[in-house]
matplotlib code that plots the C-alpha trace (Angstrom):
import matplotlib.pyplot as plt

x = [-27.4, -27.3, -25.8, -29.2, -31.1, -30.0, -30.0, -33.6, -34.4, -32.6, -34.8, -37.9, -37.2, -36.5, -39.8, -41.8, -40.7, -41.2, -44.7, -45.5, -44.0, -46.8, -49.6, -49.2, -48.6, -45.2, -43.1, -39.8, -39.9, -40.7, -37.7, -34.8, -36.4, -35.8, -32.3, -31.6, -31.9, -29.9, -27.1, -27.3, -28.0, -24.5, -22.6, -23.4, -22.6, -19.5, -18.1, -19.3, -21.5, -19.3, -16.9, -19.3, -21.2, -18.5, -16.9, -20.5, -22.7, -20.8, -20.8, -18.4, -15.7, -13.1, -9.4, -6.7, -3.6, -1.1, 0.7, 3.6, 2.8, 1.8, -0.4, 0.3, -2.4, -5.4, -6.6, -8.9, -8.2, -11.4, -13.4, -10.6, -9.4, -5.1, -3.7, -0.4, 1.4, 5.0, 6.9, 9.5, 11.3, 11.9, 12.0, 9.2, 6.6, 3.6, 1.1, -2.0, -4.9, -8.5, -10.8, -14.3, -14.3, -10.4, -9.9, -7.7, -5.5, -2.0, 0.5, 4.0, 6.6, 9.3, 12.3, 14.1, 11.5, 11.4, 9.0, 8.1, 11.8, 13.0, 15.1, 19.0, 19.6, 16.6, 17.5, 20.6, 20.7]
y = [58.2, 55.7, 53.0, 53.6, 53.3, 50.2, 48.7, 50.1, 48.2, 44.8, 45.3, 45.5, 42.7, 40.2, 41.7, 41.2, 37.8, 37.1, 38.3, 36.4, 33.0, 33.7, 34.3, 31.8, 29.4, 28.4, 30.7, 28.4, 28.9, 32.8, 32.1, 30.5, 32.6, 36.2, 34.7, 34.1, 38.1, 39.0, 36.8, 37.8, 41.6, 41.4, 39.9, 41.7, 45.1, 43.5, 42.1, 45.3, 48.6, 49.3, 51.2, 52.1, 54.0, 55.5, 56.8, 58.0, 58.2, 59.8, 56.9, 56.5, 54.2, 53.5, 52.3, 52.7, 53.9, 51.3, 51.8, 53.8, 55.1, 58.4, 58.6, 60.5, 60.1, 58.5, 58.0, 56.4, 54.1, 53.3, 51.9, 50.6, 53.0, 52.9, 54.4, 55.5, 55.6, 55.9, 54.3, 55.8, 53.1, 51.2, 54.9, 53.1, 54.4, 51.9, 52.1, 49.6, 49.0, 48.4, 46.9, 45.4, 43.3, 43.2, 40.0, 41.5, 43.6, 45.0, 46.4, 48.4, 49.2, 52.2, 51.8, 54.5, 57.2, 59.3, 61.9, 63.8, 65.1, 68.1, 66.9, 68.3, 70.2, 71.8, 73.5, 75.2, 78.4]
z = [-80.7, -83.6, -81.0, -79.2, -81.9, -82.6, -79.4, -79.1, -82.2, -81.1, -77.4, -79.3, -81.5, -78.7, -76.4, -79.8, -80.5, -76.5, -76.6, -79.8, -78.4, -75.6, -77.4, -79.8, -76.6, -76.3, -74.6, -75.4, -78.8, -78.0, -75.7, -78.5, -81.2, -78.9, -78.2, -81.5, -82.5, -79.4, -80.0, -83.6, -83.2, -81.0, -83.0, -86.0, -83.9, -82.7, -85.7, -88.4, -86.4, -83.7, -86.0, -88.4, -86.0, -84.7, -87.9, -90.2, -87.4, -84.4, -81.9, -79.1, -78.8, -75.9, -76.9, -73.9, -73.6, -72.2, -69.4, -70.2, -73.5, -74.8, -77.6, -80.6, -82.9, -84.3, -88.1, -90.3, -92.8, -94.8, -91.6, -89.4, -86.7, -87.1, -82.9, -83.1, -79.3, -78.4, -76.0, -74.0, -72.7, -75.8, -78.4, -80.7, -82.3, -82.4, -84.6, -84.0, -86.2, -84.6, -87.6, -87.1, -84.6, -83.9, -86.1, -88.6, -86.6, -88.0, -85.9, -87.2, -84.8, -85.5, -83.9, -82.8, -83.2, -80.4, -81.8, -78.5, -77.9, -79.9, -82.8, -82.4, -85.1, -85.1, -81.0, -82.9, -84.6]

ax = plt.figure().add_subplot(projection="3d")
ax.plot(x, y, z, "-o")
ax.set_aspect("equal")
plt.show()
């Protein structure tokens, strides 16, 4: 809902500064001017809202899966998402970092995890 908001904010901005450029009688500088706040109002939700609102606001986000891997889990650290997914082929755990933007991204690999198979000892009385 916040997402909207926001969006609905960034929409009215560019319309306002569209209809101002008009009236004032030149449309081009309405033009670069409305640009301007979209290009900005993106970037700013790409780069630092997008998790934000996920996390304090309850926006939606999409991360996938690869191919071949099962997720695990999924956690917060301060306000980068951290995915954890296991791969069956290679027996790692991968954990993978999604911060603002995706600039910064960490990634830490577990070999030989294997965390979805029953551990030995633990199948024997």
């Amino acid at each position: 809902m916040v997402t909207y908001l926001y969006w609905a904010a960034i929409i009215a901005l560019v319309i306002t500064a569209l209809f101002v450029g008009s009236r004032m009688g030149s449309l081009k500088v309405g033009a670069i001017v409305a640009a301007v706040f979209f290009l900005g109002g993106w970037l700013a939700y790409y780069f630092h809202y997008e998790q934000v609102f996920v996390k304090r606001f309850g926006g939606v986000m999409r991360i996938s899966v690869p191919d071949g891997y099962r997720h695990i889990g999924a956690t917060w650290k301060e306000d980068n998402l951290w995915i954890e997914n296991y791969n069956p082929k290679t027996n790692q755990c991968i954990f993978t970092e999604y911060s603002k933007g995706n600039i910064l991204e960490g990634r830490v690999i577990i070999q030989n995890c294997n965390p979805l198979l029953p551990s030995q000892t633990a199948a024997q009385p």
